[in-house]
C-alpha positions as CSV (number, residue, x, y, z in Angstrom):
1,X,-12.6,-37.2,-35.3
2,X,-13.3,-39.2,-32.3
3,X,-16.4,-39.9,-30.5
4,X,-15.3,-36.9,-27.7
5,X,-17.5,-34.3,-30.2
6,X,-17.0,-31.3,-28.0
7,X,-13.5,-32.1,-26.9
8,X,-12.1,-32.6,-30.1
9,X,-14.2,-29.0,-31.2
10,X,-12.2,-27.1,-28.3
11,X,-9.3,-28.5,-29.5
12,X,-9.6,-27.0,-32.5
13,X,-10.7,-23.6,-30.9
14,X,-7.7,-23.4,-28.6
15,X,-4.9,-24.4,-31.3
16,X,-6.7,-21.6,-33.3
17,X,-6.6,-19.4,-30.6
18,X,-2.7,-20.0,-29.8
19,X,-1.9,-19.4,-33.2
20,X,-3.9,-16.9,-34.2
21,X,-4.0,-14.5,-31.1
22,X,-0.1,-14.7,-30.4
23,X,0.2,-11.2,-30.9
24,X,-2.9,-10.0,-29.2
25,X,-2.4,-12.1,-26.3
26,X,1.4,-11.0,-26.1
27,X,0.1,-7.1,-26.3
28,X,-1.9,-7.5,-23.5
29,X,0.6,-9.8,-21.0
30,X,3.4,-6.6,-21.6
31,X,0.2,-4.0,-20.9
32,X,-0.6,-5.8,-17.8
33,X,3.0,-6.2,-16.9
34,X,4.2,-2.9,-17.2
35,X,1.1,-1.9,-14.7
36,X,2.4,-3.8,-12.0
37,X,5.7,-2.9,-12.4
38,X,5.0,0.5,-12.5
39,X,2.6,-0.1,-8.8
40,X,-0.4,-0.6,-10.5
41,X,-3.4,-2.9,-10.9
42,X,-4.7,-5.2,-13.6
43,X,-8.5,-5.3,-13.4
44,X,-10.3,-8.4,-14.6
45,X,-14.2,-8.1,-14.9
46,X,-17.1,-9.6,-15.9
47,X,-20.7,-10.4,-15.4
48,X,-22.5,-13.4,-15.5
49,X,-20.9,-17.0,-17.0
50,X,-17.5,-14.2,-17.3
51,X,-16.9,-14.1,-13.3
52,X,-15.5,-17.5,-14.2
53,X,-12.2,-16.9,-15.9
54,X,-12.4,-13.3,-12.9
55,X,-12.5,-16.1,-10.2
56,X,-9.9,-17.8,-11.9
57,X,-7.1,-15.5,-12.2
58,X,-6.5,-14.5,-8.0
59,X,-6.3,-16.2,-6.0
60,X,-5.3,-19.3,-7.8
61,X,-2.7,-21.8,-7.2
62,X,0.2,-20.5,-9.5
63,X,-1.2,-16.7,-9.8
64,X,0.4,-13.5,-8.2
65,X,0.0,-10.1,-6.7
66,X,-0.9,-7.0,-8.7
67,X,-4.3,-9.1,-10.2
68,X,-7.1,-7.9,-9.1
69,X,-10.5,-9.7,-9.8
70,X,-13.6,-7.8,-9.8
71,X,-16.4,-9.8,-8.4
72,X,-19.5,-7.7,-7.9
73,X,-22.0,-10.5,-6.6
74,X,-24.9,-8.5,-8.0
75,X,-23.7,-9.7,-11.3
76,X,-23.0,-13.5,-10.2
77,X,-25.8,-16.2,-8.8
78,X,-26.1,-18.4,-6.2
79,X,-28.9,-20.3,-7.4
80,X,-30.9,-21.0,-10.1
81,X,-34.5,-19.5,-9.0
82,X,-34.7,-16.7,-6.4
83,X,-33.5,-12.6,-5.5
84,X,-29.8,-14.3,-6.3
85,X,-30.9,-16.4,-9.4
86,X,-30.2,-15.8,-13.2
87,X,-33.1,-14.1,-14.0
88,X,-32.4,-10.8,-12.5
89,X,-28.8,-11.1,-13.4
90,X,-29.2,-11.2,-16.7
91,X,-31.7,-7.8,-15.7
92,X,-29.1,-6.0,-14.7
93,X,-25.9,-6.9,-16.7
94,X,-28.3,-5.5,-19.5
95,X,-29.1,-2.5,-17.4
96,X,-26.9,0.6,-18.3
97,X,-25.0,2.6,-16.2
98,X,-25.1,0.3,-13.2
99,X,-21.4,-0.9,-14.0
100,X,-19.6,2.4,-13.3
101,X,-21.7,2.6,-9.9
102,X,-20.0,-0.4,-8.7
103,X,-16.5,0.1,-10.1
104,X,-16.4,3.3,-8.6
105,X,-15.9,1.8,-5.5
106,X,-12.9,0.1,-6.6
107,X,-9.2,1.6,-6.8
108,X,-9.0,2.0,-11.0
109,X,-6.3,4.5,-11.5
110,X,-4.4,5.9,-14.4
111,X,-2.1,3.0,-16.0
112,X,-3.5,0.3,-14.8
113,X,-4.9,-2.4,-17.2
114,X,-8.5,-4.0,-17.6
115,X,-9.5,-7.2,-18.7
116,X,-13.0,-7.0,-19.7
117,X,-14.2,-10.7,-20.2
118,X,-18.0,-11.2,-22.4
119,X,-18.8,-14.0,-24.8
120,X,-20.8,-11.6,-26.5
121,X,-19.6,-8.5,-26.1
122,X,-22.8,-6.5,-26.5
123,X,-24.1,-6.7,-22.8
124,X,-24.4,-3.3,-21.0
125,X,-21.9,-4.6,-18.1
126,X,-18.6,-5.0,-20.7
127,X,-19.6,-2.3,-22.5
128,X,-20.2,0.3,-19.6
129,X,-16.8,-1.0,-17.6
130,X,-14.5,-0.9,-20.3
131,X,-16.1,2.7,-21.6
132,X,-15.4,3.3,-17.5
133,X,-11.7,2.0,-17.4
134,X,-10.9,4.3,-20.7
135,X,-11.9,7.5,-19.2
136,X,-9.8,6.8,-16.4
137,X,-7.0,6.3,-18.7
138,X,-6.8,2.4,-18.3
139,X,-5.9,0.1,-21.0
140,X,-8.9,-2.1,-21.6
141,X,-7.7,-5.9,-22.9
142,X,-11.6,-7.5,-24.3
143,X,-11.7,-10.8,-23.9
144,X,-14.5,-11.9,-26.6
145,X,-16.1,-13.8,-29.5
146,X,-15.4,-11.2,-32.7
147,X,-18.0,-12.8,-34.6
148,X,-20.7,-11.2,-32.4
149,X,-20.1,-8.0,-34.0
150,X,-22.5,-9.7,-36.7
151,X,-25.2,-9.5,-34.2
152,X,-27.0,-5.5,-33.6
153,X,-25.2,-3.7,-30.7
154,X,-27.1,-4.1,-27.3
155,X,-25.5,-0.7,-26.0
156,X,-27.4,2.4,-26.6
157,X,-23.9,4.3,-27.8
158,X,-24.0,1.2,-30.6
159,X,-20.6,-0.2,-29.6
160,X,-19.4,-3.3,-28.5
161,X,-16.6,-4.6,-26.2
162,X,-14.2,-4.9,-28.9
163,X,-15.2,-1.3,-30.1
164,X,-14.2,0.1,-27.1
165,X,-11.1,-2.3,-25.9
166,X,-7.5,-1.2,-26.7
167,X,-6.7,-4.8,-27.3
168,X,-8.9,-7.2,-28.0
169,X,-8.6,-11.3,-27.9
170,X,-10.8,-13.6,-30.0
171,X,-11.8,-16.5,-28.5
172,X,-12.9,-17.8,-31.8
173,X,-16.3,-19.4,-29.9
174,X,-18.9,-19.8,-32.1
175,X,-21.7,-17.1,-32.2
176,X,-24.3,-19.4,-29.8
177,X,-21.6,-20.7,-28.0
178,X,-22.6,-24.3,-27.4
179,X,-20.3,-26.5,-29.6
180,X,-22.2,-29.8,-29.9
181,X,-25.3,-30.1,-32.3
182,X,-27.0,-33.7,-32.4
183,X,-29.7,-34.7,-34.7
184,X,-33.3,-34.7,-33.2
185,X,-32.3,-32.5,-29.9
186,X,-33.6,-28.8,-30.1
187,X,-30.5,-26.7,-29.5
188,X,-26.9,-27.0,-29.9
189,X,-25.1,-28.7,-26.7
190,X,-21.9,-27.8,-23.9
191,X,-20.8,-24.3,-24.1
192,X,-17.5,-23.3,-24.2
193,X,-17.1,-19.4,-24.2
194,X,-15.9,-19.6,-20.4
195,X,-13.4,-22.4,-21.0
196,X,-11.6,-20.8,-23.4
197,X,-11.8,-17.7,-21.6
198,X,-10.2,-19.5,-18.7
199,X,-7.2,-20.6,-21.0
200,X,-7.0,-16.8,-22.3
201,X,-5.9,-16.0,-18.1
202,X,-3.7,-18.9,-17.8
203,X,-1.9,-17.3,-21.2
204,X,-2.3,-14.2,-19.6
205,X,-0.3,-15.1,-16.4
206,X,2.3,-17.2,-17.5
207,X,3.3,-14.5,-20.1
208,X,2.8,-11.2,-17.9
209,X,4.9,-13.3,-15.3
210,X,7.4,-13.8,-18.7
211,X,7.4,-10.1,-18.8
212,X,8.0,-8.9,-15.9
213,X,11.1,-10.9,-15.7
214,X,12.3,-9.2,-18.3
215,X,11.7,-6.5,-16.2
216,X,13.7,-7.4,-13.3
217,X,10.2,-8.1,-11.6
218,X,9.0,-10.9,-9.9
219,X,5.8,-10.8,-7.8
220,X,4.4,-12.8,-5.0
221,X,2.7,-15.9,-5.9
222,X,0.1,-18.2,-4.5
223,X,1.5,-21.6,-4.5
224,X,-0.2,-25.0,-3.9
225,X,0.9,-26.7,-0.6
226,X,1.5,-29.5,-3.0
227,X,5.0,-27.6,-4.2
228,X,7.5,-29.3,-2.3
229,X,8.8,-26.8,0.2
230,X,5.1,-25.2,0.6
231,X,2.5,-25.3,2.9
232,X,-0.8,-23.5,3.8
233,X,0.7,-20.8,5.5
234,X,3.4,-20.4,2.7
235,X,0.6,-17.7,1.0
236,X,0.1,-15.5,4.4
237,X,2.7,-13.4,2.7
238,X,1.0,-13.6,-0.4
239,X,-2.1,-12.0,0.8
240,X,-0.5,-9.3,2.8
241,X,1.0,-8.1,0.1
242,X,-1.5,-8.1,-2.0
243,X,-3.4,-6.3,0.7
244,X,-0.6,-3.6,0.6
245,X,-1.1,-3.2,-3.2
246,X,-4.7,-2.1,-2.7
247,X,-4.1,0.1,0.2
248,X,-1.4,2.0,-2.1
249,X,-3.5,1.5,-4.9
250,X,-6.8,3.4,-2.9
251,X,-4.3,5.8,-1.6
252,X,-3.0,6.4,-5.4
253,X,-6.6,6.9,-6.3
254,X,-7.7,9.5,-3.6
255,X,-4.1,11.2,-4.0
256,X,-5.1,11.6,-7.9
């Protein structure tokens, strides 16, 4: 092993995961692709450190239309210390019940997909949206670490994201997340639960666009003005349409 400790660790994570979560990660890219090729949605959510891989799947160079990330700024910071600092996040994504009040607002209909995205799977926030996304007949895709089924459940129904998830994908991050443990320094170092929850959505895209090919489907997608041929205004069509989707979408909702 070389001297790049945590490098060479996610390494090892992310050829584990590619092997060993083919099939799960396959699973979900046809759930999510038949959703938007039927007119549908897929849902990515999370709280906390999991807003990340949210924020990274739309808009983002080389994503398309029919994602939908749920960013409920309650559950994300803006600094350290303060109303909009970490300690009353981690409050509320602990706080039951508050994650159906905000996805309530959003357009979550029958056949659409979920990704719920939590390290540890345990927080109220996963727990309470995919439980959410179920009863409204949404297939849930958890994004998590398995082994923190070891730990006691943190939901009062004693389940955890991958106990209520119709698929779920094992990141394969270690229990406390940080990788990196040096001799003499108090805790282990560099986390990694977020990076390889990032990889997990660009798996996610690049087979659900796969997919949907095979589906005679192909969405609009946000391109880099770097593409030869594009330029900044190359995505206005991009974001109208994915403004129509959600207008339908709402309209699907109230008409249901």
């Amino acid at each position: 092993m070389s001297n790049a400790q945590f490098t060479d660790r996610l390494q090892e994570l992310l050829s584990t995961l590619a092997t060993g979560q083919d099939a799960a990660l396959d699973q979900a890219a046809e759930a999510m692709a038949t959703s938007i090729a039927g007119g549908g949605l897929v849902h990515l959510y999370g709280s906390g450190h999991s807003v990340i891989p949210v924020m990274d799947s739309f808009p983002r160079y080389g994503s398309f239309v029919g994602l939908n990330p749920l960013t409920d700024p309650r559950l994300m910071w803006s600094s350290v210390l303060g109303s909009n600092g970490v300690r009353p996040l981690l409050w509320l994504e602990r706080t039951e019940n508050y994650a159906p009040t905000y996805l309530q607002t959003q357009p979550i209909d029958s056949g659409d997909t979920m990704v719920v995205f939590s390290h540890g799977g345990r927080n109220a926030a996963p727990v309470d949206a995919a439980m959410y996304a179920q009863s409204k007949g949404v297939t849930v895709v958890g994004v998590t670490s398995v082994a923190n089924v070891s730990r006691p459940a943190g939901h009062s129904s004693g389940k955890r994201l991958p106990d209520v998830s119709d698929i779920v994908i094992d990141t394969g991050v270690p229990i406390e997340d940080a990788l990196v443990e040096l001799p003499g320094w108090p805790a282990p170092l560099a986390g990694a639960s977020t990076i390889v929850a990032c990889v997990v959505v660009g798996e996610l895209v690049s087979r659900t666009a796969g997919k949907l090919l095979e589906k005679g489907v192909t969405m609009p997608t946000f391109v880099s003005p770097t593409v030869p041929g594009a330029s900044v205004a190359s995505n206005d069509h991009v974001f109208e349409a994915y403004r129509k989707r959600m207008v339908d979408a709402e309209e699907g909702v109230k008409a249901g």
